[in-house]
PDB file of N, CA, C and O in Angstrom:
ATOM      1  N   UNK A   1     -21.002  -5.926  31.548  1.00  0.00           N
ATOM      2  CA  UNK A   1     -19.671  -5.370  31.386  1.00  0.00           C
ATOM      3  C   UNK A   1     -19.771  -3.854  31.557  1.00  0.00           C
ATOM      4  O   UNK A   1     -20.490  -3.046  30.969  1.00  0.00           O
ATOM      5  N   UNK A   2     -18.803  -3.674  32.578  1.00  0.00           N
ATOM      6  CA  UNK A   2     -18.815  -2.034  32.411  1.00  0.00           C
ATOM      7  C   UNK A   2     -18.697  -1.180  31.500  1.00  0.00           C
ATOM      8  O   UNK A   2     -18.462  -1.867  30.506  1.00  0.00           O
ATOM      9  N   UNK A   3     -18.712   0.230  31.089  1.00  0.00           N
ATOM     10  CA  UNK A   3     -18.432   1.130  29.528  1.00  0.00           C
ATOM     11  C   UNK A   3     -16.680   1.100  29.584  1.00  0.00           C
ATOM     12  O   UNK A   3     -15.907   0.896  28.648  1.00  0.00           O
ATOM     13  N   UNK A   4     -16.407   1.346  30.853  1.00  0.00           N
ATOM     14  CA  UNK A   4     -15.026   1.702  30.800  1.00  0.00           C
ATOM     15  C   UNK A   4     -14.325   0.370  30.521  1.00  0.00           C
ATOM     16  O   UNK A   4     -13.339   0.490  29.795  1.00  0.00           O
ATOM     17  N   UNK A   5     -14.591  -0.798  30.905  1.00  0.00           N
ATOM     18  CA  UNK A   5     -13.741  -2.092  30.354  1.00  0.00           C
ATOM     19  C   UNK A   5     -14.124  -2.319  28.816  1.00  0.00           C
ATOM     20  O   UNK A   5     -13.325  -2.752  27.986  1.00  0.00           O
ATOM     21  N   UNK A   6     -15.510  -1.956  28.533  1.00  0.00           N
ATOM     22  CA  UNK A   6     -15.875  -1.982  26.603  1.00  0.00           C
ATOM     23  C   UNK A   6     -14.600  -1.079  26.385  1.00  0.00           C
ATOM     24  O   UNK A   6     -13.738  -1.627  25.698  1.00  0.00           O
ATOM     25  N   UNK A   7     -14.296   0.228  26.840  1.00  0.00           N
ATOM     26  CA  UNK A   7     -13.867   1.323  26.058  1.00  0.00           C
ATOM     27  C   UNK A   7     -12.462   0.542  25.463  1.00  0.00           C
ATOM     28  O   UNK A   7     -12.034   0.493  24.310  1.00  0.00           O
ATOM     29  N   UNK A   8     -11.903  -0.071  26.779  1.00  0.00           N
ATOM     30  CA  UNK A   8     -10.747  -0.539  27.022  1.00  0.00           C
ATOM     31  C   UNK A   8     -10.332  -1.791  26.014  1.00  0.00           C
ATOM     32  O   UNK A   8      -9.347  -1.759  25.276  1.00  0.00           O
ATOM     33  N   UNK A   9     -11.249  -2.885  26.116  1.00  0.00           N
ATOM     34  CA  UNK A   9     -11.188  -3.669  25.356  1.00  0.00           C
ATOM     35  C   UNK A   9     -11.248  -3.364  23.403  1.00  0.00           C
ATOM     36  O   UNK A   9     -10.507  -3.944  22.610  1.00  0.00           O
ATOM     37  N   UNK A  10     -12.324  -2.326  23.019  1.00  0.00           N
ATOM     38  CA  UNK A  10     -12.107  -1.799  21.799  1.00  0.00           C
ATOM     39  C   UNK A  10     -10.805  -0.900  21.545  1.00  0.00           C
ATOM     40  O   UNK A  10     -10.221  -0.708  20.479  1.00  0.00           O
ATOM     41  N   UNK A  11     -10.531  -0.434  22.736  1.00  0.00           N
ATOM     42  CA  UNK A  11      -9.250   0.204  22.051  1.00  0.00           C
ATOM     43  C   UNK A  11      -8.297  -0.424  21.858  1.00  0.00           C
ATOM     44  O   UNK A  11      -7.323  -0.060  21.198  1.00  0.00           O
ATOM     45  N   UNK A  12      -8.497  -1.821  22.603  1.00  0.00           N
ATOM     46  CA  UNK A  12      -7.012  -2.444  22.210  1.00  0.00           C
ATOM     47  C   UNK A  12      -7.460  -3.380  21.146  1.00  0.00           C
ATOM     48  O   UNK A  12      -6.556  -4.121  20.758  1.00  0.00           O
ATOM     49  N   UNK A  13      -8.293  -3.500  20.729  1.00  0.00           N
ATOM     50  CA  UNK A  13      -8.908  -4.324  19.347  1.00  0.00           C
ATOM     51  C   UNK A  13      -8.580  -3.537  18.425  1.00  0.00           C
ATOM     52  O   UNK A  13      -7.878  -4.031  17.543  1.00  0.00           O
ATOM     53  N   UNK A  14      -8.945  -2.113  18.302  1.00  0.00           N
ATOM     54  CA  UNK A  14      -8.349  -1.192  16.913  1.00  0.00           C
ATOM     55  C   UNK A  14      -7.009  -1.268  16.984  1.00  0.00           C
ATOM     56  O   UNK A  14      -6.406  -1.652  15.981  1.00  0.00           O
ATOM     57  N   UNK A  15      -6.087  -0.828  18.494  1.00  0.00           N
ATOM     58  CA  UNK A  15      -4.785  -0.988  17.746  1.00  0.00           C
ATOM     59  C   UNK A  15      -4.098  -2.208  17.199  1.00  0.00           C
ATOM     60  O   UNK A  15      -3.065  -2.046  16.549  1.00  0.00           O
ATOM     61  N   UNK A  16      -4.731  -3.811  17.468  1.00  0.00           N
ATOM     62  CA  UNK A  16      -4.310  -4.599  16.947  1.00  0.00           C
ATOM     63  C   UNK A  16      -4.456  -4.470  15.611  1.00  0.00           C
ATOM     64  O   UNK A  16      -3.524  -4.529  14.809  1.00  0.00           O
ATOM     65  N   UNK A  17      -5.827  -4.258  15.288  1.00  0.00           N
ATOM     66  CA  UNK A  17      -6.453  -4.072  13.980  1.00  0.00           C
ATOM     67  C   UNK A  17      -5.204  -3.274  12.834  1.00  0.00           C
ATOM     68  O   UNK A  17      -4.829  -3.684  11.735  1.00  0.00           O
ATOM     69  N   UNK A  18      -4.871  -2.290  13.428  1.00  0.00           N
ATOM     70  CA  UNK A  18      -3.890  -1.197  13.309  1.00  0.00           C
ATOM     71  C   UNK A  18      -2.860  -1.401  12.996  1.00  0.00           C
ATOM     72  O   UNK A  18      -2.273  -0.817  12.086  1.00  0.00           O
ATOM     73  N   UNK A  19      -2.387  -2.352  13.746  1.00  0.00           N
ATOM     74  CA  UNK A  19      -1.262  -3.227  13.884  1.00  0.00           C
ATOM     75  C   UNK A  19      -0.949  -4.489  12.694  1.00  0.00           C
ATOM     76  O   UNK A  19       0.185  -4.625  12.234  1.00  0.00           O
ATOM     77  N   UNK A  20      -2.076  -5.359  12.279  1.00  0.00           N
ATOM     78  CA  UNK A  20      -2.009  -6.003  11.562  1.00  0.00           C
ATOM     79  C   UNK A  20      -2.460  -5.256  10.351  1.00  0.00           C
ATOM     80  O   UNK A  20      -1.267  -5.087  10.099  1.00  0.00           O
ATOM     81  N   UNK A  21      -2.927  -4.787   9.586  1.00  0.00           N
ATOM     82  CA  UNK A  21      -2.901  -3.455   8.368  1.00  0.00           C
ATOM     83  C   UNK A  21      -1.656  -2.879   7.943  1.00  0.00           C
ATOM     84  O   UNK A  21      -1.126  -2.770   6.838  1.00  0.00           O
ATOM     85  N   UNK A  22      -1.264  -2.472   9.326  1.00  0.00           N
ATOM     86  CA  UNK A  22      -0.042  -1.915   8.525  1.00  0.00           C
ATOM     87  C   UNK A  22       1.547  -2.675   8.219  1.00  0.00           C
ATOM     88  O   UNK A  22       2.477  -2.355   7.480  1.00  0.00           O
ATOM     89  N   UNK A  23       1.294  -4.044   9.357  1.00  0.00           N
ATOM     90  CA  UNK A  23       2.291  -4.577   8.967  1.00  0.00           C
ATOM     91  C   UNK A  23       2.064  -4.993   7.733  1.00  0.00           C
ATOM     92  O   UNK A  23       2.971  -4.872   6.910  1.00  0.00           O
ATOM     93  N   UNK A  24       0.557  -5.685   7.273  1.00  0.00           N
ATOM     94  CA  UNK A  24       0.427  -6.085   5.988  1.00  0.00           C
ATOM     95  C   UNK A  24       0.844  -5.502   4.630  1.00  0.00           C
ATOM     96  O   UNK A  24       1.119  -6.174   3.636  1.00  0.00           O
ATOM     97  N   UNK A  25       0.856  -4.033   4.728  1.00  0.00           N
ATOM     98  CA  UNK A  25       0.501  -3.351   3.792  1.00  0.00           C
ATOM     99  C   UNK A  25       2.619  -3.283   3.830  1.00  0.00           C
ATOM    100  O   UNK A  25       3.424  -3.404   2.906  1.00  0.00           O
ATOM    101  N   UNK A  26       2.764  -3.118   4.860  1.00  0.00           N
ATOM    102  CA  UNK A  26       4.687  -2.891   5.016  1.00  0.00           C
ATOM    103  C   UNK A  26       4.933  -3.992   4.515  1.00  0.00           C
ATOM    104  O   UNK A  26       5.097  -3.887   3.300  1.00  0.00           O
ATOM    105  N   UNK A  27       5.053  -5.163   4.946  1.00  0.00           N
ATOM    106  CA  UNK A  27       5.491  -6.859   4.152  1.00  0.00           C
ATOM    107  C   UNK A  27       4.972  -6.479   2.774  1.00  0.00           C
ATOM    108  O   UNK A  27       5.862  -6.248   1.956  1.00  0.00           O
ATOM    109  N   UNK A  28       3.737  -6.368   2.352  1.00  0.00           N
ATOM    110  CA  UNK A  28       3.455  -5.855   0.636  1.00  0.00           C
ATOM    111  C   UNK A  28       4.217  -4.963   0.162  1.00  0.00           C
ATOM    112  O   UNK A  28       5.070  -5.416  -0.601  1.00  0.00           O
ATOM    113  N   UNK A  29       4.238  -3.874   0.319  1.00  0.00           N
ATOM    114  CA  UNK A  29       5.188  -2.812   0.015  1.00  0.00           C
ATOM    115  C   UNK A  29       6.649  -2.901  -0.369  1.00  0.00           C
ATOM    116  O   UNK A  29       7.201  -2.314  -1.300  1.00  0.00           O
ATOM    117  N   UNK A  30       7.460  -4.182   0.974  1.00  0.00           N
ATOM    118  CA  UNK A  30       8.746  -4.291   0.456  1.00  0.00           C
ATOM    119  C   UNK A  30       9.087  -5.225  -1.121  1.00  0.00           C
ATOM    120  O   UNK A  30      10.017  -5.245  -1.928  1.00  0.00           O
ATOM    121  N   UNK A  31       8.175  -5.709  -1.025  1.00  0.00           N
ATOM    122  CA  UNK A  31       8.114  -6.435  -2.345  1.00  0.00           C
ATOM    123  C   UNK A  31       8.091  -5.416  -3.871  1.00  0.00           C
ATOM    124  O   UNK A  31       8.877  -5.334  -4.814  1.00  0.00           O
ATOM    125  N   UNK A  32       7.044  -4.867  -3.612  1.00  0.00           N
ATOM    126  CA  UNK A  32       6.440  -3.692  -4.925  1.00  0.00           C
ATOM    127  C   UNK A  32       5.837  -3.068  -4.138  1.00  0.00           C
ATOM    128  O   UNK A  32       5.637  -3.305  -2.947  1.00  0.00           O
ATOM    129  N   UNK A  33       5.303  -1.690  -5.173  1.00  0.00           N
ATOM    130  CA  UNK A  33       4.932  -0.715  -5.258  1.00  0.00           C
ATOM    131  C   UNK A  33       2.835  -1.108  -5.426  1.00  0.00           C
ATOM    132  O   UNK A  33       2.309  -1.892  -6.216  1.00  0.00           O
ATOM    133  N   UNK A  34       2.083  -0.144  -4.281  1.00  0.00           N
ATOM    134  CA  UNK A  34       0.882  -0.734  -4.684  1.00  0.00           C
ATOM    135  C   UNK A  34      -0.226   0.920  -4.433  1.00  0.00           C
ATOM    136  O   UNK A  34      -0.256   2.028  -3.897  1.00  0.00           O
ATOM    137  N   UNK A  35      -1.013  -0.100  -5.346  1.00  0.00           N
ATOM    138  CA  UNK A  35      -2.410   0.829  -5.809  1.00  0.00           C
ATOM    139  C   UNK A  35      -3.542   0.379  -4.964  1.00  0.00           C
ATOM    140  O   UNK A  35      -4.137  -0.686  -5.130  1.00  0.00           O
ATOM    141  N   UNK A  36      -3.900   1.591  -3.701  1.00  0.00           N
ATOM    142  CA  UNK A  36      -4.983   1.298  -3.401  1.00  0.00           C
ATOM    143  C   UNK A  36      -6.042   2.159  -3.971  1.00  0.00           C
ATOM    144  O   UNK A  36      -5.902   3.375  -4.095  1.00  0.00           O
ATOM    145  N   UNK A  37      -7.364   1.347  -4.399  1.00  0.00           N
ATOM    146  CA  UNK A  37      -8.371   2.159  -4.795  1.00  0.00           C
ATOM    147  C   UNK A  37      -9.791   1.631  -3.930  1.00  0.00           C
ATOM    148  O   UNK A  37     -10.209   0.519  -3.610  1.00  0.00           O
ATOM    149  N   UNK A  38     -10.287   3.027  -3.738  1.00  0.00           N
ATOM    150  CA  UNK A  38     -11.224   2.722  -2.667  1.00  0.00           C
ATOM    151  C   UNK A  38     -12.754   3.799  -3.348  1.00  0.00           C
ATOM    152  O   UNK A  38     -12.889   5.012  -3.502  1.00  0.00           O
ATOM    153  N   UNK A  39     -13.269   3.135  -3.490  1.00  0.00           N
ATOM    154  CA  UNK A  39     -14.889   3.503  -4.105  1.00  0.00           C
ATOM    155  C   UNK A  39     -15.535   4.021  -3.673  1.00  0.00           C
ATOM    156  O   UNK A  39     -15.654   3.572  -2.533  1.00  0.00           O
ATOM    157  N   UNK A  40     -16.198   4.864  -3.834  1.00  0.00           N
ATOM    158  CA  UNK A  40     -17.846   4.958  -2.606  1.00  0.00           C
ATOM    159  C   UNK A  40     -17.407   5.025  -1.375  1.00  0.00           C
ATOM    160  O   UNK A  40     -17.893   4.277  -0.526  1.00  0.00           O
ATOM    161  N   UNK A  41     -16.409   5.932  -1.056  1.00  0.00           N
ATOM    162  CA  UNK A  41     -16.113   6.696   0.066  1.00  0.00           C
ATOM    163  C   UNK A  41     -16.801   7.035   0.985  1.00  0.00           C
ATOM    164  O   UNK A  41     -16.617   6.802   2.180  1.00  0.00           O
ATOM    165  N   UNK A  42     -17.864   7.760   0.360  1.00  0.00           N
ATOM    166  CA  UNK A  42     -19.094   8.498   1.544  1.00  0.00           C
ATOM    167  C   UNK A  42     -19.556   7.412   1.770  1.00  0.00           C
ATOM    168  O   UNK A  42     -19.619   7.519   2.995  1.00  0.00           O
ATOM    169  N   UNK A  43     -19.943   6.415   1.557  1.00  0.00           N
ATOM    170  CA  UNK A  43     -20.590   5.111   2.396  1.00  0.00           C
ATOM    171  C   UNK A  43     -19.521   4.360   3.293  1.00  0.00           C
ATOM    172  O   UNK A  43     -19.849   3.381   3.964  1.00  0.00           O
ATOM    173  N   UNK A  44     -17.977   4.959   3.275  1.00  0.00           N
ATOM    174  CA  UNK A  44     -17.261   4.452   4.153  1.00  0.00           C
ATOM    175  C   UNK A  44     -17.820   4.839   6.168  1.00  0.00           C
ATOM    176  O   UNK A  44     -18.448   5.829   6.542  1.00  0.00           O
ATOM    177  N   UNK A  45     -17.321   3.709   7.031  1.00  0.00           N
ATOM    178  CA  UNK A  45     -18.108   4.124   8.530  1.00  0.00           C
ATOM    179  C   UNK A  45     -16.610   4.965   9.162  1.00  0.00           C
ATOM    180  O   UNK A  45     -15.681   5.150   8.376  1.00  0.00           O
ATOM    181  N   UNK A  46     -16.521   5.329  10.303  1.00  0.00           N
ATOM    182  CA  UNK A  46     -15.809   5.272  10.834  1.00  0.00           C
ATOM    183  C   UNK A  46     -13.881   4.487  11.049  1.00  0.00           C
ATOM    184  O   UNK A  46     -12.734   4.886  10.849  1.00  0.00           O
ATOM    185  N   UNK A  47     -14.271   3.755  11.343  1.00  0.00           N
ATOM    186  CA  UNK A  47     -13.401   2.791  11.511  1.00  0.00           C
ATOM    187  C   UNK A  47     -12.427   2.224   9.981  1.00  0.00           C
ATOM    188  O   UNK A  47     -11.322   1.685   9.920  1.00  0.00           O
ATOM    189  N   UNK A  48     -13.371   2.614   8.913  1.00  0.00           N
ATOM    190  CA  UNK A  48     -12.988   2.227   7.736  1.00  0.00           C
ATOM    191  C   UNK A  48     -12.075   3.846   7.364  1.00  0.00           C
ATOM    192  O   UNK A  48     -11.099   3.730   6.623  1.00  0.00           O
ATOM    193  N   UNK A  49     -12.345   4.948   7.766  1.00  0.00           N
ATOM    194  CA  UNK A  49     -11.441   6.237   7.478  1.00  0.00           C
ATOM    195  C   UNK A  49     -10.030   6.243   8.387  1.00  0.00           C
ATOM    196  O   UNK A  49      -8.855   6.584   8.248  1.00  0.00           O
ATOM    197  N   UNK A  50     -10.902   5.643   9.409  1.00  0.00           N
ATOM    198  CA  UNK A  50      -9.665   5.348  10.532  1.00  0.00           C
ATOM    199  C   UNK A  50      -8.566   4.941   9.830  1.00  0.00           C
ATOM    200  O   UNK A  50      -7.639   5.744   9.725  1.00  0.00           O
ATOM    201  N   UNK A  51      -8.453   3.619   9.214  1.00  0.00           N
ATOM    202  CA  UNK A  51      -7.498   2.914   8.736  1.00  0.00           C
ATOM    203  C   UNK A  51      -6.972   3.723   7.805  1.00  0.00           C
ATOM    204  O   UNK A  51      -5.752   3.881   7.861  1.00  0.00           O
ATOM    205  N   UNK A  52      -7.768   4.459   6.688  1.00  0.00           N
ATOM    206  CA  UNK A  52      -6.867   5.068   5.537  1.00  0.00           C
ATOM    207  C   UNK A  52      -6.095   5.933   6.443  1.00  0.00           C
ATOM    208  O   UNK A  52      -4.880   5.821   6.279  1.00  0.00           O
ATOM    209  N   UNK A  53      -6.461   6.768   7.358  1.00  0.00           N
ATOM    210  CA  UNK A  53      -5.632   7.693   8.089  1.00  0.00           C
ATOM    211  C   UNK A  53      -4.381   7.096   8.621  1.00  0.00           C
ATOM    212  O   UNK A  53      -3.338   7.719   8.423  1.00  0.00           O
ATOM    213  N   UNK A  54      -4.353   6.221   9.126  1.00  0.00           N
ATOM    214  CA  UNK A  54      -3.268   5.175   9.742  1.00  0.00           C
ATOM    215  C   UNK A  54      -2.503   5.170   8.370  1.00  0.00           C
ATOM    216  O   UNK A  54      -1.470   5.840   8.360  1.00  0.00           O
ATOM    217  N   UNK A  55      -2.840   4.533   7.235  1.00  0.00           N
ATOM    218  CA  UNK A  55      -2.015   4.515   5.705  1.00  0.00           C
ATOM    219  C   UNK A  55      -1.163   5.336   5.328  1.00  0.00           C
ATOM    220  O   UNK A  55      -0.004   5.234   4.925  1.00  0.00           O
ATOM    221  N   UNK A  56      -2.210   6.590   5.586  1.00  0.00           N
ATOM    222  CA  UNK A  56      -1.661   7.765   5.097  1.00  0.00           C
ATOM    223  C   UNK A  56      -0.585   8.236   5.764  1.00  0.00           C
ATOM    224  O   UNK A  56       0.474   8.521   5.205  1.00  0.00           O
ATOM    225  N   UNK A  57      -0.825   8.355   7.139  1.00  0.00           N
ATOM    226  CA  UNK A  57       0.248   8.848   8.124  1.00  0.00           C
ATOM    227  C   UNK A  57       1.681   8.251   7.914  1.00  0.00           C
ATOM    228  O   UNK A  57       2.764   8.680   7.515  1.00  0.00           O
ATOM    229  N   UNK A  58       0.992   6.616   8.542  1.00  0.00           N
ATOM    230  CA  UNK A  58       2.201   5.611   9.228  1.00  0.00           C
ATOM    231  C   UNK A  58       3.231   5.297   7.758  1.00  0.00           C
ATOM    232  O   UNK A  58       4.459   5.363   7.826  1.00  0.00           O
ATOM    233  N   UNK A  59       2.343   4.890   6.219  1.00  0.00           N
ATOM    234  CA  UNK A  59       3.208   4.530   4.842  1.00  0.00           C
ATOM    235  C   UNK A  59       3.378   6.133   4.217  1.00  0.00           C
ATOM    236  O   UNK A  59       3.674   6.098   3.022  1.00  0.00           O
ATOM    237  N   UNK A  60       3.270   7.340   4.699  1.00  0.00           N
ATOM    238  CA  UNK A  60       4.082   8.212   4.037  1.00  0.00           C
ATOM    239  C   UNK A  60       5.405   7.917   3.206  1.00  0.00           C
ATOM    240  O   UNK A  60       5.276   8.164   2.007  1.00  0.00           O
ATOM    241  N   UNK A  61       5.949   7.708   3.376  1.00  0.00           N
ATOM    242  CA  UNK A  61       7.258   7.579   2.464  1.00  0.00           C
ATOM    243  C   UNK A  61       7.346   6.446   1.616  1.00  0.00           C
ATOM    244  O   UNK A  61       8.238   6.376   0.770  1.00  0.00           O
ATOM    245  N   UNK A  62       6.442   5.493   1.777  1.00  0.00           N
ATOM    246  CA  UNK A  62       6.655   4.311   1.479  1.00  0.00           C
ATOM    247  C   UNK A  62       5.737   4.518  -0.307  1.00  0.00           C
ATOM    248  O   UNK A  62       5.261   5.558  -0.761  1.00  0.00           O
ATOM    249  N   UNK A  63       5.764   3.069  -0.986  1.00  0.00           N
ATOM    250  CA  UNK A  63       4.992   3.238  -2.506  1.00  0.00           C
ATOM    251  C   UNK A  63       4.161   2.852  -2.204  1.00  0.00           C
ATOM    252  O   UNK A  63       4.224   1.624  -2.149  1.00  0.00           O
ATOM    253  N   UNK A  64       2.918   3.403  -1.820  1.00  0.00           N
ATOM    254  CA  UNK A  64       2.044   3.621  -1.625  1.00  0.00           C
ATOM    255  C   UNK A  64       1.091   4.709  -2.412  1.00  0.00           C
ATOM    256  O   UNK A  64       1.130   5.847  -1.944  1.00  0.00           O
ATOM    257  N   UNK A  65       0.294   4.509  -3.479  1.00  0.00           N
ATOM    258  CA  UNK A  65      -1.044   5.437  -3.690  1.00  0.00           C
ATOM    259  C   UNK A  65      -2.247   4.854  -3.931  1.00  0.00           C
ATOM    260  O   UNK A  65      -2.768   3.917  -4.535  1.00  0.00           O
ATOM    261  N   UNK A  66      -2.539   5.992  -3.053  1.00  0.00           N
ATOM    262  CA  UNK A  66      -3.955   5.673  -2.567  1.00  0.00           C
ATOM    263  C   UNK A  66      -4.990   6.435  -3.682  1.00  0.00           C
ATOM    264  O   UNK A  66      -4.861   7.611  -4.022  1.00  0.00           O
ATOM    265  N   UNK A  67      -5.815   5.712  -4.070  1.00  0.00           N
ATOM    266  CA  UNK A  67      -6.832   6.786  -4.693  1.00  0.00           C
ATOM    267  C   UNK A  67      -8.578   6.381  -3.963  1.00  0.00           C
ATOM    268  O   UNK A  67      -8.935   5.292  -3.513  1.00  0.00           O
ATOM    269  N   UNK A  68      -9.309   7.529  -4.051  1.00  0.00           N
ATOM    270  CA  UNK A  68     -10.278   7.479  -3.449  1.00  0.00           C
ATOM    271  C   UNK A  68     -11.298   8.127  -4.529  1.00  0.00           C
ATOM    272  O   UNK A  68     -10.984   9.095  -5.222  1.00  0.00           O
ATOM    273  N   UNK A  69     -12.632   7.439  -4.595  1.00  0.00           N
ATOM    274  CA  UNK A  69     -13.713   8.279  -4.962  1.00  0.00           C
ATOM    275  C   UNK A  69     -15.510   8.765  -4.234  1.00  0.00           C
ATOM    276  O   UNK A  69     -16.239   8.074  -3.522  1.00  0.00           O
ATOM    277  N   UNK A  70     -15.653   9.641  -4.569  1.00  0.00           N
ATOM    278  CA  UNK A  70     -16.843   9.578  -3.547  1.00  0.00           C
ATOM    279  C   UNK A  70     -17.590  10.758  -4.116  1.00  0.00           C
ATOM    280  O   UNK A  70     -17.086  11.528  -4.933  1.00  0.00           O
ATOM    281  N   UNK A  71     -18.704  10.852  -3.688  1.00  0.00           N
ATOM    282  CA  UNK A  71     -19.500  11.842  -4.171  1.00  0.00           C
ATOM    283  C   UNK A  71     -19.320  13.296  -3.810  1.00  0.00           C
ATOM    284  O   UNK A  71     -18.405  13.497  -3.012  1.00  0.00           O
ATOM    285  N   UNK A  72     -19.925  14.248  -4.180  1.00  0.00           N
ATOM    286  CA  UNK A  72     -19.414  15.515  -3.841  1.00  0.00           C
ATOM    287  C   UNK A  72     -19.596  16.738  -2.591  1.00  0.00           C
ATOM    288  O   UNK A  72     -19.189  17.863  -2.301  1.00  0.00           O
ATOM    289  N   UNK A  73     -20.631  15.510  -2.028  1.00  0.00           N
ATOM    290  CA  UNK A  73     -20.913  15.830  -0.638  1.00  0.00           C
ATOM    291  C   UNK A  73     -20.532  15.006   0.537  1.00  0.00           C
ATOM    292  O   UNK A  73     -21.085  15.058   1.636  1.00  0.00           O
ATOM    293  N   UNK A  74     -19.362  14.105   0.147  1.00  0.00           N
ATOM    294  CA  UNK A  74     -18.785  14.037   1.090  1.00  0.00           C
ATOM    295  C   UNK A  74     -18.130  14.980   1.854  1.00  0.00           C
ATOM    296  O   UNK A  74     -17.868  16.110   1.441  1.00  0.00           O
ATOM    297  N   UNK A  75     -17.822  14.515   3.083  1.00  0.00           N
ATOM    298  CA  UNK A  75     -16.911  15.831   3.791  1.00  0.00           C
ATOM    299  C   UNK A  75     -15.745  15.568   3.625  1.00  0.00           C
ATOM    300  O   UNK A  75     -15.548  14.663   4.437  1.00  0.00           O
ATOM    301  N   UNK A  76     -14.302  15.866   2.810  1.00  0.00           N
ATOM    302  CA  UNK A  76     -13.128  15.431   2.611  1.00  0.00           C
ATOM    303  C   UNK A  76     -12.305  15.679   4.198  1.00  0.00           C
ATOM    304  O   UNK A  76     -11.214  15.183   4.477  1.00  0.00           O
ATOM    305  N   UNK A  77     -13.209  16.647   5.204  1.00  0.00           N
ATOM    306  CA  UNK A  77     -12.515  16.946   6.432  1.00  0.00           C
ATOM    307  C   UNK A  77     -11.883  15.591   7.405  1.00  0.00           C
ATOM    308  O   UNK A  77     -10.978  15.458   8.228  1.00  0.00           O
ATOM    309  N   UNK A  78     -12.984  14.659   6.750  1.00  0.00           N
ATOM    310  CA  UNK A  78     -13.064  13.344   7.932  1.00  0.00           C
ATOM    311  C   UNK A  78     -11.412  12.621   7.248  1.00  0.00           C
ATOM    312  O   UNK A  78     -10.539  12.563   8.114  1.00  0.00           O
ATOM    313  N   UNK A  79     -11.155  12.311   6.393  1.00  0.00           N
ATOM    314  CA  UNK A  79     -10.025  12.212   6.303  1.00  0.00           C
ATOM    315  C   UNK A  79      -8.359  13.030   6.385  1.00  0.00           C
ATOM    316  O   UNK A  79      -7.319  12.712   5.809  1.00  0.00           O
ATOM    317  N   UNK A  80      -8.589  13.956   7.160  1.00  0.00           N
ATOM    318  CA  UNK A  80      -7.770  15.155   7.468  1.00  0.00           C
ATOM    319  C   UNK A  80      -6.163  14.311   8.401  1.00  0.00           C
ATOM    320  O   UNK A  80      -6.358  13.918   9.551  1.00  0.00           O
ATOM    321  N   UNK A  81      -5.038  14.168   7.911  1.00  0.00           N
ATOM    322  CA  UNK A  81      -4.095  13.479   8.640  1.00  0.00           C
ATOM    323  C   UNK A  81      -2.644  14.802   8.870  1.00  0.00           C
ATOM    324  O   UNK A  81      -2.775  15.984   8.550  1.00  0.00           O
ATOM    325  N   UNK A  82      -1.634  14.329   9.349  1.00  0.00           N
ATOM    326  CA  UNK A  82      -0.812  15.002   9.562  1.00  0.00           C
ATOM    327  C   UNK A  82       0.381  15.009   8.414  1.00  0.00           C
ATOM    328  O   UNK A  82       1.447  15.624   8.434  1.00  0.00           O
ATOM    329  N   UNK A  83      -0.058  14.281   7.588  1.00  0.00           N
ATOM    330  CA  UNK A  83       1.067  14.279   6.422  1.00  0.00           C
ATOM    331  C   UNK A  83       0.171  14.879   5.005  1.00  0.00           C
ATOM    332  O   UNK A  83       0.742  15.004   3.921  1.00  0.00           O
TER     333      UNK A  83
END
């Protein structure tokens, strides 16, 4: 398989991914109000910050809090969003 059909094919795997998260978390939401808590942050990969960023952004307004913990050398930069 070529890099450029991998690239292609993962990108449209995250936005499904993307896609089903946040509808989940929207169908949850209209119901109640929810608490996410997420542990051991700095051992989070990639793909796992990805998503809180998507949370953060896309459920801005919504009841949504998020809490996070992690050690003190994490880099808080990697989670950096527009809201």
């Amino acid at each position: 398989m070529s890099s450029g059909l991998a690239r292609l094919r993962s990108g449209r795997i995250r936005r499904q991914i993307h896609f089903a998260v946040r509808t989940l978390f929207e169908r949850r939401l209209a119901r109640a109000p929810i608490l996410l808590v997420v542990e051991d942050l700095h051992w989070a990969d990639a793909a796992s910050l990805d998503v809180l960023r998507l949370l953060a952004d896309r459920l801005d307004r919504s009841r949504l809090m998020i809490v996070l913990t992690h050690r003190p050398t994490f880099e808080a930069g990697a989670l950096a969003t527009s809201r």
